[in-house]
MOPAC internal coordinates of N, CA, C and O (Angstrom, degrees):
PM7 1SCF
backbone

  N    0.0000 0     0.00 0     0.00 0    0    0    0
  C    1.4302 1     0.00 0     0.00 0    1    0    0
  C    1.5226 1   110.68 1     0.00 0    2    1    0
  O    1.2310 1   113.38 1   138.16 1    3    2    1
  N    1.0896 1   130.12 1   -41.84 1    3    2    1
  C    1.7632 1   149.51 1   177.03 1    5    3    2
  C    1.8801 1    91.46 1   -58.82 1    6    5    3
  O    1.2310 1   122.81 1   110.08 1    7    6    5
  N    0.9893 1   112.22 1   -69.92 1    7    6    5
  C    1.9266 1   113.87 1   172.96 1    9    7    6
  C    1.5351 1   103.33 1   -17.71 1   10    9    7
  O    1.2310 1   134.28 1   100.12 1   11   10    9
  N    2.0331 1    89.99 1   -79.88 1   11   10    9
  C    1.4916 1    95.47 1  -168.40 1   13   11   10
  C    1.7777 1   131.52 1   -38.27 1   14   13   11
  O    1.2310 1   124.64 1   122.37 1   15   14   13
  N    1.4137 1   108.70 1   -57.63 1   15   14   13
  C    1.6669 1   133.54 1   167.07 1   17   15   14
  C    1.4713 1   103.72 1   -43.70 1   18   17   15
  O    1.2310 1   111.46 1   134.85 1   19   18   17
  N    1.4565 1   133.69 1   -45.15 1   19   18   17
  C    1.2181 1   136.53 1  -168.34 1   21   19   18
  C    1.0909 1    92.31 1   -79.68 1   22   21   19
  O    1.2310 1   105.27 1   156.52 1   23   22   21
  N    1.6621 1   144.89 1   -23.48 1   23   22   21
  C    1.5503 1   130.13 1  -154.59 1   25   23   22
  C    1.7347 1    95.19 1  -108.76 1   26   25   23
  O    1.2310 1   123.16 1   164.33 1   27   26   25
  N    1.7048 1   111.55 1   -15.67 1   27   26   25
  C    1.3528 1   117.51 1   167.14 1   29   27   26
  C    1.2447 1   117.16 1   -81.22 1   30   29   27
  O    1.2310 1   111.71 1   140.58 1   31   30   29
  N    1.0088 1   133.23 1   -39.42 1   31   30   29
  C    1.5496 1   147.07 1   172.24 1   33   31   30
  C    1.8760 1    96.84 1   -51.86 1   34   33   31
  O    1.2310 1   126.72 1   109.48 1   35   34   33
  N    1.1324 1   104.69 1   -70.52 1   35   34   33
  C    1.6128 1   108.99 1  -173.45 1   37   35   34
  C    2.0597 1   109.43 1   -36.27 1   38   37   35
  O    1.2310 1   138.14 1   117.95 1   39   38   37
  N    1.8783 1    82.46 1   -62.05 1   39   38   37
  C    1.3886 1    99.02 1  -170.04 1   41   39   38
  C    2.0470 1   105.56 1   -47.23 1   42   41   39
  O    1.2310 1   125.54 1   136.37 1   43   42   41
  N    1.3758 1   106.95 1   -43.63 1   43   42   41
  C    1.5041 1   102.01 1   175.26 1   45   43   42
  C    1.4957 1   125.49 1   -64.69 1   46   45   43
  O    1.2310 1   126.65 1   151.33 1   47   46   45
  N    1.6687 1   104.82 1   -28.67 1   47   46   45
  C    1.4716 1   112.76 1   177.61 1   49   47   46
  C    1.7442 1    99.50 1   -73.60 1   50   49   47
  O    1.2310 1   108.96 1   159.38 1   51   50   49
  N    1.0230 1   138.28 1   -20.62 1   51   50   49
  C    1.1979 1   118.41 1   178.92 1   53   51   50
  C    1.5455 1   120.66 1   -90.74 1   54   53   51
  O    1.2310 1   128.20 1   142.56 1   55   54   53
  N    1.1316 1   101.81 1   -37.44 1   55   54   53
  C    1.2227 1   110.57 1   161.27 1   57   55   54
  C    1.5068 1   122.18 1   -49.87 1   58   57   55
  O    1.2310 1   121.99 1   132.88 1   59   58   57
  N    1.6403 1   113.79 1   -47.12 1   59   58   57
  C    1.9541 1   112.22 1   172.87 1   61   59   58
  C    1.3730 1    94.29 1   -55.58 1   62   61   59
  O    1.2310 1   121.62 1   116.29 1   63   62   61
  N    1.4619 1   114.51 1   -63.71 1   63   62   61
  C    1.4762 1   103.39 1  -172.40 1   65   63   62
  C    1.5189 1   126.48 1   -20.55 1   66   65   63
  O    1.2310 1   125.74 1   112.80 1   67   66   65
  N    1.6787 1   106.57 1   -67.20 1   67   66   65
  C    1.8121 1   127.46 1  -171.19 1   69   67   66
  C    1.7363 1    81.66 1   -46.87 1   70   69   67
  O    1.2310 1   118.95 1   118.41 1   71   70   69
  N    1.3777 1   119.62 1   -61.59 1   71   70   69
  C    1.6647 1   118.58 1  -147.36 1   73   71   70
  C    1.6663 1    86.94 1   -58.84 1   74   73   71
  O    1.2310 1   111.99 1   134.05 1   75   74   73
  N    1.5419 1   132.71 1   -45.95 1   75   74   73
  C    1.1721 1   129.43 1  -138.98 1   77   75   74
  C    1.7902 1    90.43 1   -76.72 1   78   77   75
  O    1.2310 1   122.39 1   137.63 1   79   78   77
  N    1.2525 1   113.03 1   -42.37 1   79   78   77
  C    1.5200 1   137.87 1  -158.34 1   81   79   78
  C    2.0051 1   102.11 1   -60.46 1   82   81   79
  O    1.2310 1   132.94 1   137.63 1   83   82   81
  N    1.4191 1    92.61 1   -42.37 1   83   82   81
  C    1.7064 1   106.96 1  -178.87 1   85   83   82
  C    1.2712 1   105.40 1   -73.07 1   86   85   83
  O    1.2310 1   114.09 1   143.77 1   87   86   85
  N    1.5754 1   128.80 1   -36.23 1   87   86   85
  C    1.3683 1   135.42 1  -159.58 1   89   87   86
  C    1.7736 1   102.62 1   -86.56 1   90   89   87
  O    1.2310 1   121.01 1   147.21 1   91   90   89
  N    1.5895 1   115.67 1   -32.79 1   91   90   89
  C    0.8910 1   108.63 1   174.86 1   93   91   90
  C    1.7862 1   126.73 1  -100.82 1   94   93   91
  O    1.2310 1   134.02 1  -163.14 1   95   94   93
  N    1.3501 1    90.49 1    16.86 1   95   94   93
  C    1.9575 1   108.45 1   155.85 1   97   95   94
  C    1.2075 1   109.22 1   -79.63 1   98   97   95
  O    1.2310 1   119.00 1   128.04 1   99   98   97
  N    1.6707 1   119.51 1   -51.96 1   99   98   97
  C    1.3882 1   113.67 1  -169.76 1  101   99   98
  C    1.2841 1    97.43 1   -66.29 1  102  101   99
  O    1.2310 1   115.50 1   123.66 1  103  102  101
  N    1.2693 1   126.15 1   -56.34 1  103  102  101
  C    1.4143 1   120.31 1  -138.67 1  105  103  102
  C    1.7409 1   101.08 1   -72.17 1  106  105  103
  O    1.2310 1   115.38 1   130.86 1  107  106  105
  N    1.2330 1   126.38 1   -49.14 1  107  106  105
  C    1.2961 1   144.49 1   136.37 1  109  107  106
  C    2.1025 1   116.52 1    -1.61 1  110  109  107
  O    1.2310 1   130.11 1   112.58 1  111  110  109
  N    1.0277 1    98.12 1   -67.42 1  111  110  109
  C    1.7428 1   112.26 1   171.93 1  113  111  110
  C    1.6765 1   101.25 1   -44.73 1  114  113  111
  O    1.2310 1   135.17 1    97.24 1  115  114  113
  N    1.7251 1    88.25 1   -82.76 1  115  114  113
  C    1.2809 1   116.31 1  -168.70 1  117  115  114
  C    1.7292 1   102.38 1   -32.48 1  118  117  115
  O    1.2310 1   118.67 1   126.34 1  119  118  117
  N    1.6547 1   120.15 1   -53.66 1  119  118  117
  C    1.4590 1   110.29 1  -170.66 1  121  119  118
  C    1.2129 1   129.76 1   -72.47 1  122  121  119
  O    1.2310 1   126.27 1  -179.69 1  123  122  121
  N    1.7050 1   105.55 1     0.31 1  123  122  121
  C    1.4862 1   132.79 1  -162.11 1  125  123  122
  C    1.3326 1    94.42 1  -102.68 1  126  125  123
  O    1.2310 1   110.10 1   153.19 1  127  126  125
  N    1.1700 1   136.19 1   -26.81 1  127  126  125
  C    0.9724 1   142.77 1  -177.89 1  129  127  126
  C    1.5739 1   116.96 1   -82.67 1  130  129  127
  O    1.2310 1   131.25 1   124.46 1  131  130  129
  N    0.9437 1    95.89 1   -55.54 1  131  130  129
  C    1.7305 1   103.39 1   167.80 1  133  131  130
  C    0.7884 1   136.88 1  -114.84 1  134  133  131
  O    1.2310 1   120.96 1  -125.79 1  135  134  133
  N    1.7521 1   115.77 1    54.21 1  135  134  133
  C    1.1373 1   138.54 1   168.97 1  137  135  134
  C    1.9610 1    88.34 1  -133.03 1  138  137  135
  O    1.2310 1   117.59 1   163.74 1  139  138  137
  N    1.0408 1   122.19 1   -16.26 1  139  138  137
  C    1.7354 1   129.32 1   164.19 1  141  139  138
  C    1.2839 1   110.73 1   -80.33 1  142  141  139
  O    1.2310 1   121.73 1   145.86 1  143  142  141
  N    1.2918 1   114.28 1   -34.14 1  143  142  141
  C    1.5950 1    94.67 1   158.49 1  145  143  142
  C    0.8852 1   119.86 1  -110.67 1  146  145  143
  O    1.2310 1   109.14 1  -144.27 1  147  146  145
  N    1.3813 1   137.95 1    35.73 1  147  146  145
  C    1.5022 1   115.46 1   142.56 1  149  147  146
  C    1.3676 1   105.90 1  -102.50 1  150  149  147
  O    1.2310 1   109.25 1  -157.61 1  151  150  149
  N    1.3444 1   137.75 1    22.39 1  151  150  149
  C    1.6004 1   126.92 1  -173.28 1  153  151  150
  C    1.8367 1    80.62 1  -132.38 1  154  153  151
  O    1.2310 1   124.20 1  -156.75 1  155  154  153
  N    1.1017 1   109.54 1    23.25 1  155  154  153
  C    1.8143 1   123.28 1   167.22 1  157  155  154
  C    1.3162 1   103.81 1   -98.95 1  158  157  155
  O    1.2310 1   125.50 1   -59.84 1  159  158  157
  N    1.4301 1   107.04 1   120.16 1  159  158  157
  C    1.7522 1   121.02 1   166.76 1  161  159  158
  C    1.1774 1   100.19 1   -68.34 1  162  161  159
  O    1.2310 1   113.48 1   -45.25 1  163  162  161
  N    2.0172 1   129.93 1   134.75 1  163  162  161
  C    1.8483 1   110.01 1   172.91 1  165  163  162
  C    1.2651 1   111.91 1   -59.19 1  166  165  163
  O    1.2310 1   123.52 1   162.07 1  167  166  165
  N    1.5886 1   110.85 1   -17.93 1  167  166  165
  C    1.7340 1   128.63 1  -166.76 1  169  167  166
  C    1.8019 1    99.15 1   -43.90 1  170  169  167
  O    1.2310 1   133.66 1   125.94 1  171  170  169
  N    1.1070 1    91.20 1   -54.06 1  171  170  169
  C    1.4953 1   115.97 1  -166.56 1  173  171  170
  C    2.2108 1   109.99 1   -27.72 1  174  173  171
  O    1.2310 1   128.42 1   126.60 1  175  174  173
  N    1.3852 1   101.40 1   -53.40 1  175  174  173
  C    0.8416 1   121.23 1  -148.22 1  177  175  174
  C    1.8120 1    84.68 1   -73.38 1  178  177  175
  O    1.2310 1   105.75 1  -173.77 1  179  178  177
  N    0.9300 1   144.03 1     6.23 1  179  178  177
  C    1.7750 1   157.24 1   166.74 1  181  179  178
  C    1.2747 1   117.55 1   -73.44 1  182  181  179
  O    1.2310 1   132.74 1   129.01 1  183  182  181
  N    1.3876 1    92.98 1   -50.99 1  183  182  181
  C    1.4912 1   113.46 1   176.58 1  185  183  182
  C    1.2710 1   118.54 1   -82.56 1  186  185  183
  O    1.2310 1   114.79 1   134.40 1  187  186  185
  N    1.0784 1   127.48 1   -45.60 1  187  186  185
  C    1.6738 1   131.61 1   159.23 1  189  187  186
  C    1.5248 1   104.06 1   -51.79 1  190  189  187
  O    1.2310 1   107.76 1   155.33 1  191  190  189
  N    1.0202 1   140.45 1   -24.67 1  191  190  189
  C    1.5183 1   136.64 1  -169.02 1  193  191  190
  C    1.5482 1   111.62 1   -87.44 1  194  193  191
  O    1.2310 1   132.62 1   142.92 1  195  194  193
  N    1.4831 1    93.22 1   -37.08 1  195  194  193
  C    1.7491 1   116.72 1  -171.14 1  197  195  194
  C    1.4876 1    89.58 1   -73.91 1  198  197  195
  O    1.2310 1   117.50 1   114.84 1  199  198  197
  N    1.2327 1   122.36 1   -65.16 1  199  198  197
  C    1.8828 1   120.76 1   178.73 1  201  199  198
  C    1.0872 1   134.96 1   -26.32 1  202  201  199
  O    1.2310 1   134.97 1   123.15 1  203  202  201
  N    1.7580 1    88.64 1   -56.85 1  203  202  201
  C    1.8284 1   121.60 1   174.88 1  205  203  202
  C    1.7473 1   119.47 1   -53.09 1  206  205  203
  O    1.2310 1   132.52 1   125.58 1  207  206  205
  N    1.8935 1    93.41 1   -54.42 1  207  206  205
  C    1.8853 1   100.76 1   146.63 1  209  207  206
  C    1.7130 1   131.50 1   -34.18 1  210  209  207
  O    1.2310 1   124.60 1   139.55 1  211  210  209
  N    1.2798 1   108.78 1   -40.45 1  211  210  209
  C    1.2150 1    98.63 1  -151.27 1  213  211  210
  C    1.6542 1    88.04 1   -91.93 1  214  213  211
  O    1.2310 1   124.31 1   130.49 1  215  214  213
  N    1.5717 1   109.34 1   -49.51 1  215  214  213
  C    1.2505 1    84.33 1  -178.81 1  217  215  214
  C    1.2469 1   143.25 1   -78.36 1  218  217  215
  O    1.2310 1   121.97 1  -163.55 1  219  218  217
  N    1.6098 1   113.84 1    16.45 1  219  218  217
  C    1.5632 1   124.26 1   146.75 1  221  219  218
  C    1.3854 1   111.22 1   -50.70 1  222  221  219
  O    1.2310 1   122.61 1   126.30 1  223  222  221
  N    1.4695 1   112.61 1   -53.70 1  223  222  221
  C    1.6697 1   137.95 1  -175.26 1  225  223  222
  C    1.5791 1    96.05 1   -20.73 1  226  225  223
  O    1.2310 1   130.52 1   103.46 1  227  226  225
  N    1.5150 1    97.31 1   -76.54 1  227  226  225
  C    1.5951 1   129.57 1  -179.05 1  229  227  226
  C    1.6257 1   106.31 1   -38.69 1  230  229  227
  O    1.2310 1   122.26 1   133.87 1  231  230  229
  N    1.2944 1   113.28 1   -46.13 1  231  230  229
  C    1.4021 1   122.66 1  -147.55 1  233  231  230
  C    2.0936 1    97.39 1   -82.29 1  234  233  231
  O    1.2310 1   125.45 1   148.34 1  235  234  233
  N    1.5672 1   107.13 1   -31.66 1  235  234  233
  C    1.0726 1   135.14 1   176.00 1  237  235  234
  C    2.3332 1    97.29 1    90.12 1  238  237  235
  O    1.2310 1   132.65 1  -140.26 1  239  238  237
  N    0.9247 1    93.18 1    39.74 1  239  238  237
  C    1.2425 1    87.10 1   175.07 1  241  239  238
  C    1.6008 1   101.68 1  -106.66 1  242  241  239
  O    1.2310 1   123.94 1   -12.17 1  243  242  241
  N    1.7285 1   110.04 1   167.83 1  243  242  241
  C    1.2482 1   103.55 1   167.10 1  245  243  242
  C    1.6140 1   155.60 1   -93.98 1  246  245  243
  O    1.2310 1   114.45 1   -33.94 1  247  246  245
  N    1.2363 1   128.11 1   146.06 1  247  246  245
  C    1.7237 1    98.40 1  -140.76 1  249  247  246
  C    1.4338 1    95.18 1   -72.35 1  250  249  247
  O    1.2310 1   127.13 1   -14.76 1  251  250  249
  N    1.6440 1   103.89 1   165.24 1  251  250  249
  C    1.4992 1   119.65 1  -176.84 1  253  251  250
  C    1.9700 1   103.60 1   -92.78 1  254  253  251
  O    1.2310 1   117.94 1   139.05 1  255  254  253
  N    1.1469 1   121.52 1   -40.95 1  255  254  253
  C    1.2488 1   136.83 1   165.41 1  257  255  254
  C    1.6795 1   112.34 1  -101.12 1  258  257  255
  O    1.2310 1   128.05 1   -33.29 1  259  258  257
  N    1.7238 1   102.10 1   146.71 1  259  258  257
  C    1.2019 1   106.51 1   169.04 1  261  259  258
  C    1.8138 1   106.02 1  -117.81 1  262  261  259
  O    1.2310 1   121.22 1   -72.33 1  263  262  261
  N    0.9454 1   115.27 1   107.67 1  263  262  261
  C    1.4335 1   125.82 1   170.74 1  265  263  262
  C    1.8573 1   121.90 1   -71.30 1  266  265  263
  O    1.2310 1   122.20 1   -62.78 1  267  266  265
  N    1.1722 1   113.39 1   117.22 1  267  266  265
  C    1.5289 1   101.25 1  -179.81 1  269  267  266
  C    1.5490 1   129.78 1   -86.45 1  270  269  267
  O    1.2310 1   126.41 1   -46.24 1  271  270  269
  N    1.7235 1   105.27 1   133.76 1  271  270  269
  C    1.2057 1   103.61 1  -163.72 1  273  271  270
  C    1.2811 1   122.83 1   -62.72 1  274  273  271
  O    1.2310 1   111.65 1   -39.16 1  275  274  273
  N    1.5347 1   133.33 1   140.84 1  275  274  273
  C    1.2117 1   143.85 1   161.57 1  277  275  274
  C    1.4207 1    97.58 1    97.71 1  278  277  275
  O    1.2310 1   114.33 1  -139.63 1  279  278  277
  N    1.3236 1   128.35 1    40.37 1  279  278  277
  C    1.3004 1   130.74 1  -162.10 1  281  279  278
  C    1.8079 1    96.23 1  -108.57 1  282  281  279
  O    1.2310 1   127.56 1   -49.69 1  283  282  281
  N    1.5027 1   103.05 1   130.31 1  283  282  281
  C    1.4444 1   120.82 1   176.57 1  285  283  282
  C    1.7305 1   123.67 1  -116.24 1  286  285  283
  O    1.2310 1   126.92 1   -17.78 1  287  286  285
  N    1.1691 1   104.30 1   162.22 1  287  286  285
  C    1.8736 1    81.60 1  -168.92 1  289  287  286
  C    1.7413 1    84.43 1  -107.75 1  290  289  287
  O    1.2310 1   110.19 1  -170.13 1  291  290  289
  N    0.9191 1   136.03 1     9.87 1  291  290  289
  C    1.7833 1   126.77 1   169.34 1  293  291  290
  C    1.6891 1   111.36 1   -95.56 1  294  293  291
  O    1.2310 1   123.78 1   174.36 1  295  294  293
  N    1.7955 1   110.35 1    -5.64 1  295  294  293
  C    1.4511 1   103.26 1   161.77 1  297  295  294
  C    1.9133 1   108.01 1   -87.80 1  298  297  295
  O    1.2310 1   129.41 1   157.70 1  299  298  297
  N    0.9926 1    99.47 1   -22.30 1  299  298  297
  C    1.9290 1   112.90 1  -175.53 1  301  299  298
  C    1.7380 1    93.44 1   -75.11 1  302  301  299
  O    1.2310 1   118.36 1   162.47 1  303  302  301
  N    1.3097 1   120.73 1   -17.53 1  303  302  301
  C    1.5287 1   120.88 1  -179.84 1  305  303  302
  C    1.6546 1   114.72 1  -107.02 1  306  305  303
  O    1.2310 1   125.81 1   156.81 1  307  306  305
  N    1.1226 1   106.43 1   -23.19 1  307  306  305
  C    1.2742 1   114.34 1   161.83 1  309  307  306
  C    1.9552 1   124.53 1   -77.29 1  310  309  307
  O    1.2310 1   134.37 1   131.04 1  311  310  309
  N    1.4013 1    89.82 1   -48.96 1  311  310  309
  C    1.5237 1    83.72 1   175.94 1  313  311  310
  C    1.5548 1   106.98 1   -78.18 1  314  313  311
  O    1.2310 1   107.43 1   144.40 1  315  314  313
  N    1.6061 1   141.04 1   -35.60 1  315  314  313
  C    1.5894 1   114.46 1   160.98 1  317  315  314
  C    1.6854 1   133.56 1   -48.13 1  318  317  315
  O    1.2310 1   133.78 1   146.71 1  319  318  317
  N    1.5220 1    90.97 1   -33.29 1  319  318  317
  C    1.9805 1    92.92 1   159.09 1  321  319  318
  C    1.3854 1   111.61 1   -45.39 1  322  321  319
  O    1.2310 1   121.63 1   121.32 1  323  322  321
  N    1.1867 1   114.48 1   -58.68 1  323  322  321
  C    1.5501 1   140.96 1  -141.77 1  325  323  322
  C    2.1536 1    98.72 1   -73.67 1  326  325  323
  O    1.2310 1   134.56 1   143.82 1  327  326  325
  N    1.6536 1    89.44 1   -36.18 1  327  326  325
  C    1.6163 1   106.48 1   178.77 1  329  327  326
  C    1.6761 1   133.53 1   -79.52 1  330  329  327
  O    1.2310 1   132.25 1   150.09 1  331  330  329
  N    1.8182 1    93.94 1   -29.91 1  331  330  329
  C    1.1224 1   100.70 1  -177.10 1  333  331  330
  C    1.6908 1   137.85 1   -72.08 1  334  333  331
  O    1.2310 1   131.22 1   162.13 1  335  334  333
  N    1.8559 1    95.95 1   -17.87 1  335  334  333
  C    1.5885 1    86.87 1   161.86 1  337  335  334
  C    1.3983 1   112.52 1   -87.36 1  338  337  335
  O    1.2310 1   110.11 1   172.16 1  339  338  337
  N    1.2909 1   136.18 1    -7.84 1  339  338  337
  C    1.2759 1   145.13 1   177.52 1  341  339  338
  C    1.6985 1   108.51 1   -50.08 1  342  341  339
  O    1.2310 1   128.80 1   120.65 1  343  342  341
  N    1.6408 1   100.65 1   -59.35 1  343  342  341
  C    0.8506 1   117.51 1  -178.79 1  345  343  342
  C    1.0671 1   126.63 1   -66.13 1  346  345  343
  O    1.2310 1   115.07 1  -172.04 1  347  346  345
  N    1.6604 1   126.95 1     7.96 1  347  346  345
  C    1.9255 1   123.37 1  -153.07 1  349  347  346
  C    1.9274 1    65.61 1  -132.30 1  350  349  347
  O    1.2310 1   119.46 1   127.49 1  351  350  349
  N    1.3782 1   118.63 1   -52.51 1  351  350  349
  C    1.4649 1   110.36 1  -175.15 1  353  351  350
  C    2.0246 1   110.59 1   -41.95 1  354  353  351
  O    1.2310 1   128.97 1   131.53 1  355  354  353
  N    1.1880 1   100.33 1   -48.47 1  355  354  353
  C    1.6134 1   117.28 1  -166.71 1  357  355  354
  C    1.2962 1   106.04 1   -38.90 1  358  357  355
  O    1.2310 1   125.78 1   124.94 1  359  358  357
  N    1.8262 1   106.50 1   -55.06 1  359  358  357
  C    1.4376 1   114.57 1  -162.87 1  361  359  358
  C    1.6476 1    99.64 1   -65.38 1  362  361  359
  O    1.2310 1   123.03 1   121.78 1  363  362  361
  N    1.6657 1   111.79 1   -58.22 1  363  362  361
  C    1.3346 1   101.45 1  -168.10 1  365  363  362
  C    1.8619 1   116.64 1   -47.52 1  366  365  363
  O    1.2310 1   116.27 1   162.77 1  367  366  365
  N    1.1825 1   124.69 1   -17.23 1  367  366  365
  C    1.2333 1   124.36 1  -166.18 1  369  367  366
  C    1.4243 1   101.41 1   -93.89 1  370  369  367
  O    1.2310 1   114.24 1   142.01 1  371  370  369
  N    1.6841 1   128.51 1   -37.99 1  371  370  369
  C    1.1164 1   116.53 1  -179.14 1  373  371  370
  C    1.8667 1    97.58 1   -78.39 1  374  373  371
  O    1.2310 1   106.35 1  -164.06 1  375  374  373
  N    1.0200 1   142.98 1    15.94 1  375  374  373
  C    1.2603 1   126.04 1  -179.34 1  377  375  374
  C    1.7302 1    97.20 1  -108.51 1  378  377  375
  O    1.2310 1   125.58 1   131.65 1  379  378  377
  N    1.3665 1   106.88 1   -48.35 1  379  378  377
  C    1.6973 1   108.43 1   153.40 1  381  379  378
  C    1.3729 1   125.66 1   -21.46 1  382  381  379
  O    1.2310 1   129.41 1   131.59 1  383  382  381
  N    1.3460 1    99.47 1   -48.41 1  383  382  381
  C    1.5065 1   104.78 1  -163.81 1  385  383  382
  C    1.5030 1   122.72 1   -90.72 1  386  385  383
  O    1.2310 1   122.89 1   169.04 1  387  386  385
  N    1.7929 1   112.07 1   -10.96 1  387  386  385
  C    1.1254 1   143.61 1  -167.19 1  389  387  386
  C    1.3480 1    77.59 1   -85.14 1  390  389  387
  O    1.2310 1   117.72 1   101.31 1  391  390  389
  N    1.3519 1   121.95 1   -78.69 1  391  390  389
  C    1.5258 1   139.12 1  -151.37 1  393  391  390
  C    1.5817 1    88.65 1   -35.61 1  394  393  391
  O    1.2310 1   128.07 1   112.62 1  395  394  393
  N    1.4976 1   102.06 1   -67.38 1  395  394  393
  C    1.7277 1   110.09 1  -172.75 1  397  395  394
  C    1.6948 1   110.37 1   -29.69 1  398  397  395
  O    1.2310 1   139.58 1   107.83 1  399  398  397
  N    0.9780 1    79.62 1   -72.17 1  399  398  397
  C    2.1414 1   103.21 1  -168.10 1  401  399  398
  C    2.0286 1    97.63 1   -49.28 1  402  401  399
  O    1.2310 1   124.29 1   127.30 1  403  402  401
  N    1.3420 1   109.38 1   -52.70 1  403  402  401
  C    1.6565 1    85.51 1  -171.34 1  405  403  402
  C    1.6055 1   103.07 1   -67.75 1  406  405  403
  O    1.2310 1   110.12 1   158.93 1  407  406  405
  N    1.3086 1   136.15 1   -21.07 1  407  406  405
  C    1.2963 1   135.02 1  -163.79 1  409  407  406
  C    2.0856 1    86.26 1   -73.37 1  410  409  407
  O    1.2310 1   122.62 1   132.05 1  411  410  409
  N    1.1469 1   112.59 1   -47.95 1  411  410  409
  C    1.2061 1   108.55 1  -176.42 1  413  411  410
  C    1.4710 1   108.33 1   -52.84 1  414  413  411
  O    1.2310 1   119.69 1   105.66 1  415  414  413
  N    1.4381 1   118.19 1   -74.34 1  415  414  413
  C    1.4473 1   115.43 1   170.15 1  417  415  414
  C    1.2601 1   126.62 1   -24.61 1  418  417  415
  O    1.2310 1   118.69 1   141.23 1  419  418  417
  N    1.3977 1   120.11 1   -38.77 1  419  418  417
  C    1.3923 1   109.03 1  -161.75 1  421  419  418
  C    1.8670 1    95.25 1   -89.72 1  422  421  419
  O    1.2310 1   129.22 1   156.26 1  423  422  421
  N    1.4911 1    99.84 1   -23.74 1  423  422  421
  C    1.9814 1    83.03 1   171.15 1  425  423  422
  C    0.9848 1   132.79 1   -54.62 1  426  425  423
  O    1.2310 1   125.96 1   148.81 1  427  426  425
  N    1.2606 1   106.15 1   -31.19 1  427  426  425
  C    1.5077 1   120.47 1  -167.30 1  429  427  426
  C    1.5756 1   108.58 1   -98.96 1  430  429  427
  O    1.2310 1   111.46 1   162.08 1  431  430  429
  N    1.4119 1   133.68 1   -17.92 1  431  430  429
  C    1.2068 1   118.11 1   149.85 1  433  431  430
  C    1.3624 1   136.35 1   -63.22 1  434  433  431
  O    1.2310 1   130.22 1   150.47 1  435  434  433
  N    1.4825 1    97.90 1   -29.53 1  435  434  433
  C    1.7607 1   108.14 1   167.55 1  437  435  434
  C    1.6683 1   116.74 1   -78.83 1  438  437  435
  O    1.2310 1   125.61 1  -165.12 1  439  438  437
  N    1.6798 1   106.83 1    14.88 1  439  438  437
  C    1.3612 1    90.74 1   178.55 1  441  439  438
  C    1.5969 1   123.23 1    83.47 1  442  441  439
  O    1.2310 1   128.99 1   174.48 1  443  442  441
  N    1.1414 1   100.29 1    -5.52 1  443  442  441
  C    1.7390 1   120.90 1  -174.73 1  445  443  442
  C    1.8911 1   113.35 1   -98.27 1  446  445  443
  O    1.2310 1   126.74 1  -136.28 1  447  446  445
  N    1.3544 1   104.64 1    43.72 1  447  446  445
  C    1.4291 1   110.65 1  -174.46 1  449  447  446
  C    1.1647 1   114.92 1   -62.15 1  450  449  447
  O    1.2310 1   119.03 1   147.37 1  451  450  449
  N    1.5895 1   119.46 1   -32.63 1  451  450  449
  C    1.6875 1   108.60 1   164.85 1  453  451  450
  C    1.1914 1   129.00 1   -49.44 1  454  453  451
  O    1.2310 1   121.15 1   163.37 1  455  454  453
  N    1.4194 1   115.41 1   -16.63 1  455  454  453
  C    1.5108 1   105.17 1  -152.56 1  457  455  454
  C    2.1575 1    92.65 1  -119.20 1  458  457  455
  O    1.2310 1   131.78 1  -165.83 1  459  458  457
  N    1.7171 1    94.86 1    14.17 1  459  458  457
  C    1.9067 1    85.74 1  -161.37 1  461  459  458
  C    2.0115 1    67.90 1  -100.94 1  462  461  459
  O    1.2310 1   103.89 1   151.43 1  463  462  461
  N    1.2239 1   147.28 1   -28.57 1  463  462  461
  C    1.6654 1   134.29 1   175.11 1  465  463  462
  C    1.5181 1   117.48 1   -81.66 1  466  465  463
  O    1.2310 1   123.17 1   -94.42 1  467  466  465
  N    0.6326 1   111.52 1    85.58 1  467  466  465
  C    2.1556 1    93.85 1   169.69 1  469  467  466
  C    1.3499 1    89.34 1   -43.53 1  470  469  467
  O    1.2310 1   129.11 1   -30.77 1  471  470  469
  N    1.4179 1   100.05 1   149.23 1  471  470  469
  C    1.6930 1   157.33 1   130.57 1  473  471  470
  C    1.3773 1    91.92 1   -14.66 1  474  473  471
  O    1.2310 1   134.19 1   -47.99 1  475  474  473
  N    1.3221 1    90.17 1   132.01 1  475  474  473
  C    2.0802 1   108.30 1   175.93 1  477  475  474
  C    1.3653 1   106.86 1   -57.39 1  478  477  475
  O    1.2310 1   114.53 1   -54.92 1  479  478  477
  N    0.8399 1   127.96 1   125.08 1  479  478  477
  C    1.7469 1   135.90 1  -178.40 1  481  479  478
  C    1.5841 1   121.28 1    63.46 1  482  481  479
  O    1.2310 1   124.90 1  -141.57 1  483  482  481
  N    1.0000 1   108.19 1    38.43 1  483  482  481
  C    1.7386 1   116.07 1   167.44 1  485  483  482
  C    1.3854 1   107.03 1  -168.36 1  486  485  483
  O    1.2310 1   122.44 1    -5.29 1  487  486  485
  N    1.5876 1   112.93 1   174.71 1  487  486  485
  C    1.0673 1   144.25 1   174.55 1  489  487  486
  C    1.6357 1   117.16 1   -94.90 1  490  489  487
  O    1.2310 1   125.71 1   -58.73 1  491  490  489
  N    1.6364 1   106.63 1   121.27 1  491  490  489
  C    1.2541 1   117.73 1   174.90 1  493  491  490
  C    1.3684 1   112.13 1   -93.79 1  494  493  491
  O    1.2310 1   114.60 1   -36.45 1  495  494  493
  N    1.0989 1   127.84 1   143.55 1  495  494  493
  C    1.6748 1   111.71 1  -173.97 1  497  495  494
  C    1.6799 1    96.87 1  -124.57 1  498  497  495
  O    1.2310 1   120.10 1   180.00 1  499  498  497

């Protein structure tokens, strides 16, 4: 009886093992994995694309992306400098312009159409 229990005991220890052995593939992958992309430049992924191109090039197939030549990622950093007060200006003007337009709407639902046009050559406020 001591045999048998000892050959069950084993049979379960090998078995945790297999379960332990599978659990520590995934878990293992998974950290390998994302610990590769974070020591990944996003840059990267340009250059892998440009590669991936060429060796279609080679392959004579046709490319899936067209990449532009002489293309740098410090002009893509220069022109968002170049954009970003543009862009803080943009909002305030489309909120300006909102302001304008519902003030218009609401004249003209009340029947108040004179007052949703300014006067030929000036500003109605």
């Amino acid at each position: 009886m001591k045999l048998g229990l000892f050959q069950q005991i084993v049979e379960l220890n090998q078995s945790f093992d297999r379960l332990i052995g599978g659990l520590d593939a995934k878990w293992a992958y998974k950290f390998q994995r994302e610990f590769s992309q974070k020591l990944k430049d996003p840059d990267d992924i340009y250059l892998e694309v440009r590669d991936s191109e060429e060796r279609r090039k080679r392959k004579g197939l046709p490319p899936r992306v067209v990449t532009l030549p002489n293309w740098d990622m410090s002009d893509e950093d220069r022109y968002d400098k170049e954009q970003c007060p543009k862009r803080k200006n943009a909002g305030t003007r489309r909120h300006r312009k909102s302001l304008k337009s519902s003030k218009k709407a609401r004249a003209t639902t009340r029947g108040l159409g004179h007052l949703a046009t300014p006067k030929k050559g000036g500003y109605r406020p």
